[in-house]
C-alpha positions as CSV (number, residue, x, y, z in Angstrom):
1,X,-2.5,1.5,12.5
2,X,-4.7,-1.1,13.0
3,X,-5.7,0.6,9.6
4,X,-6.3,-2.6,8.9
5,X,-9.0,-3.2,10.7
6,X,-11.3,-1.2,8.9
7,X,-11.3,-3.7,5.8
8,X,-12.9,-6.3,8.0
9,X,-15.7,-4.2,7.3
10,X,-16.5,-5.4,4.1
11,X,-19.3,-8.0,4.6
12,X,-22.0,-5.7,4.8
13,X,-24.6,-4.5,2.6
14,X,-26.5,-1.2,3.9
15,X,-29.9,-3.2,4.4
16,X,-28.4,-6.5,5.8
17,X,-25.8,-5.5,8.1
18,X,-27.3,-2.1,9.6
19,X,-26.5,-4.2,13.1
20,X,-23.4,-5.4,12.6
21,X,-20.7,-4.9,15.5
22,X,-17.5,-6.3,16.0
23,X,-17.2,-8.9,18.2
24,X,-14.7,-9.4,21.4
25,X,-13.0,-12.1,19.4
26,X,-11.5,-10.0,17.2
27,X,-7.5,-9.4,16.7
28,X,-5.4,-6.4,15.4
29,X,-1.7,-7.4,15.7
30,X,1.4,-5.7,14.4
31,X,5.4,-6.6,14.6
32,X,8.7,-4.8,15.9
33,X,11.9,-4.8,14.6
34,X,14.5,-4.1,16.6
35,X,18.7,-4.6,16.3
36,X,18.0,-5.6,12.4
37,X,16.8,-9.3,13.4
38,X,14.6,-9.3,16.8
39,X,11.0,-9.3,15.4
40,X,8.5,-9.3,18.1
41,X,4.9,-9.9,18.5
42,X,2.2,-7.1,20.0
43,X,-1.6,-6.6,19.9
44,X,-4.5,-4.4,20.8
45,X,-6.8,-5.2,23.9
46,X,-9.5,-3.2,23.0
47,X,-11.3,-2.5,19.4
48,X,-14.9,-1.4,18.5
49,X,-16.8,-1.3,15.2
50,X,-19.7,-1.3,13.2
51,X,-21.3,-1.5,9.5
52,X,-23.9,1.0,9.2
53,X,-27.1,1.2,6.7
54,X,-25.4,3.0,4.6
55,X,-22.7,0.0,4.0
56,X,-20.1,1.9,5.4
57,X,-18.1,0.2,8.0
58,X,-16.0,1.3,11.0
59,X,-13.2,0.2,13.3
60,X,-11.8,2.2,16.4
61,X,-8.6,0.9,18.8
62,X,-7.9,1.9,21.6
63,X,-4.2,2.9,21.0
64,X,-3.9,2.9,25.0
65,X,-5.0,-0.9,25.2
66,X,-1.5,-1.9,23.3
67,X,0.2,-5.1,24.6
68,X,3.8,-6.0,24.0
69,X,4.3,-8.0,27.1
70,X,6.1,-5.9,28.7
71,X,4.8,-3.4,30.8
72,X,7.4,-0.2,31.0
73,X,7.7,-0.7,27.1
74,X,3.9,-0.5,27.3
75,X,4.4,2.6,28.8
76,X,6.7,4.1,27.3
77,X,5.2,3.2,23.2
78,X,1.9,4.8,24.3
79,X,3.6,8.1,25.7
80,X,6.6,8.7,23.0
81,X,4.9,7.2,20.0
82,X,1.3,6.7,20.2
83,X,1.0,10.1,22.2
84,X,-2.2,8.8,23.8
85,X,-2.9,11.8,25.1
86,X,-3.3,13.7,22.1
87,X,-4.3,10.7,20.4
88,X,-6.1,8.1,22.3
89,X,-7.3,6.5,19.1
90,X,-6.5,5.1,15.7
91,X,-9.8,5.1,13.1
92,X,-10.6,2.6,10.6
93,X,-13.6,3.0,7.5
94,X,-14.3,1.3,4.5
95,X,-17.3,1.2,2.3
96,X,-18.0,-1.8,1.3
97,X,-19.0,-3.5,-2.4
98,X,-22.5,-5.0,-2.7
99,X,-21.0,-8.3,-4.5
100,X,-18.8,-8.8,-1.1
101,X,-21.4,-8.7,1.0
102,X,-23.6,-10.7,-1.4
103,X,-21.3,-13.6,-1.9
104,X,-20.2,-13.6,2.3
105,X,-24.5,-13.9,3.1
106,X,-24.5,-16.7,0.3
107,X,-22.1,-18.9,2.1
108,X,-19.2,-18.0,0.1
109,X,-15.6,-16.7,0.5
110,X,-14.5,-13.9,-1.0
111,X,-10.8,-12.4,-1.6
112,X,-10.2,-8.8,-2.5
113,X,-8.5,-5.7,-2.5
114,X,-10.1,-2.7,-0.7
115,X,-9.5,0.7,0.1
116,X,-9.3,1.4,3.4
117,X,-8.8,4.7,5.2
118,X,-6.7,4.9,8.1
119,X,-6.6,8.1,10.8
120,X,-3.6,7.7,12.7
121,X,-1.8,10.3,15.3
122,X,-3.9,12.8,13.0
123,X,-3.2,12.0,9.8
124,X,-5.3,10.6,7.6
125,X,-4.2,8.1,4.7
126,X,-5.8,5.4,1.7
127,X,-4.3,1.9,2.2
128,X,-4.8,-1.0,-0.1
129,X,-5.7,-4.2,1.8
130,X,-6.0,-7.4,0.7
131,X,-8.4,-9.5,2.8
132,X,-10.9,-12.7,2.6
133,X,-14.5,-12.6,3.7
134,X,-15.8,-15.8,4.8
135,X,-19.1,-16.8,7.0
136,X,-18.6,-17.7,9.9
137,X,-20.8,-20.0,12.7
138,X,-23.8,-18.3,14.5
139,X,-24.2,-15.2,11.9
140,X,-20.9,-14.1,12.2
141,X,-18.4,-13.0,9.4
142,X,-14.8,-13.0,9.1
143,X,-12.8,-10.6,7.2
144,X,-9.2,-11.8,7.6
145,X,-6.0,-9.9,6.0
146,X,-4.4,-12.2,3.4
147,X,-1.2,-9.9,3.5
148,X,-0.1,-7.4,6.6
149,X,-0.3,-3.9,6.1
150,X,2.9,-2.2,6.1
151,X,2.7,1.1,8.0
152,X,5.7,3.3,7.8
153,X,6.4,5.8,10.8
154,X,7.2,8.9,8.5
155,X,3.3,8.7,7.0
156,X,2.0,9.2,10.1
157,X,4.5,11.7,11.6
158,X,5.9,9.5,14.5
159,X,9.2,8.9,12.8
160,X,10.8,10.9,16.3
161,X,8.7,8.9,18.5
162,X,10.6,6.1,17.2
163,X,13.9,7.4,17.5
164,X,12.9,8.7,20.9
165,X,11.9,4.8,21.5
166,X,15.5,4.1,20.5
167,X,17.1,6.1,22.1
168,X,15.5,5.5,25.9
169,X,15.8,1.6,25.1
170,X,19.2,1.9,24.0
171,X,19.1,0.0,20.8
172,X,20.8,0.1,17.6
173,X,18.1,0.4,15.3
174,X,14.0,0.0,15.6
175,X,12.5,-0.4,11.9
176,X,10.0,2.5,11.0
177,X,7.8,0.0,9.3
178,X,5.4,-1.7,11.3
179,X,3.2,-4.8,9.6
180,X,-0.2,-4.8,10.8
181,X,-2.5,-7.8,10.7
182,X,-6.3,-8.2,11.4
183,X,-8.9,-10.9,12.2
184,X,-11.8,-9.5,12.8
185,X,-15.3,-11.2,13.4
186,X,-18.8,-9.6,13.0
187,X,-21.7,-10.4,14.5
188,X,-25.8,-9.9,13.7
């Protein structure tokens, strides 16, 4: 999920951000829905990336580092849906355009729409993202999402792993579609 994170990656240009790295500040959050009108508020602890010299940029989370605020639900997300087990992590990349990474080392903001590709519980899918590249103090860059990503449970095959969530809560309804938001910050 955090499928978003990969489009943070667009700042770099394959000479001038070969050592770029994600930095601890950075924030992949997504929303539940549960009983039609209870939205709630969850992020990832733990996320690592990088732009290479070949301008192509990654993000990894750690899909076991999920906070809800609440630790059995904690629990029980990263056993019935994320399947940690089997798969610990989800995988962002993105190649990034020169004229992105031109305009971000010139000082200036940039919005766009990028392809992004997302590896999730073993699937692999293309997601448009819209995000802005700004510069940011001490030779870091932002890439921010403008819009979340909407990731829908049946894509990735963890449509049961919902229901399953469901059922052991004992709720009417969870939403299979999940919005996913990014701020991620990368530094020299």
């Amino acid at each position: 999920m955090k499928k978003l994170l990969a489009t943070g990656l667009l700042i770099c240009s394959p000479l001038a951000l070969a050592n770029w790295t994600l930095t601890d500040e950075s924030d992949v959050t997504f929303l539940s829905t549960k009983n039609t009108n209870i939205t709630e508020v969850h992020h990832f602890r733990s996320l690592t990336g990088k732009v290479t010299d070949k301008g192509k940029a990654t993000v990894s989370i750690d899909l076991s580092s999920a906070d809800t605020g609440i630790p059995i639900r904690d629990e029980r997300l990263l056993k019935m849906l994320f399947e940690v087990t089997e798969f610990p992590k989800a995988e962002i990349s993105a190649v990034i355009p020169e004229h992105i990474l031109n305009a971000a080392l010139a000082g200036k903001t940039s919005s766009v729409s990028l392809p992004v590709q997302l590896n999730f519980h073993g699937v692999t899918k293309t997601l448009e993202t819209e995000v802005l590249v700004m510069p940011a103090m001490d030779k870091t860059v932002a890439v921010v999402s403008t819009r979340p990503v909407l990731l829908k449970a049946e894509d990735f095959g963890v449509a049961a792993g919902v229901e399953a969530l469901r059922n052991i809560a004992g709720l009417k309804e969870i939403s299979a579609t999940v919005p996913v938001s990014f701020n991620l910050l990368f530094s020299r």
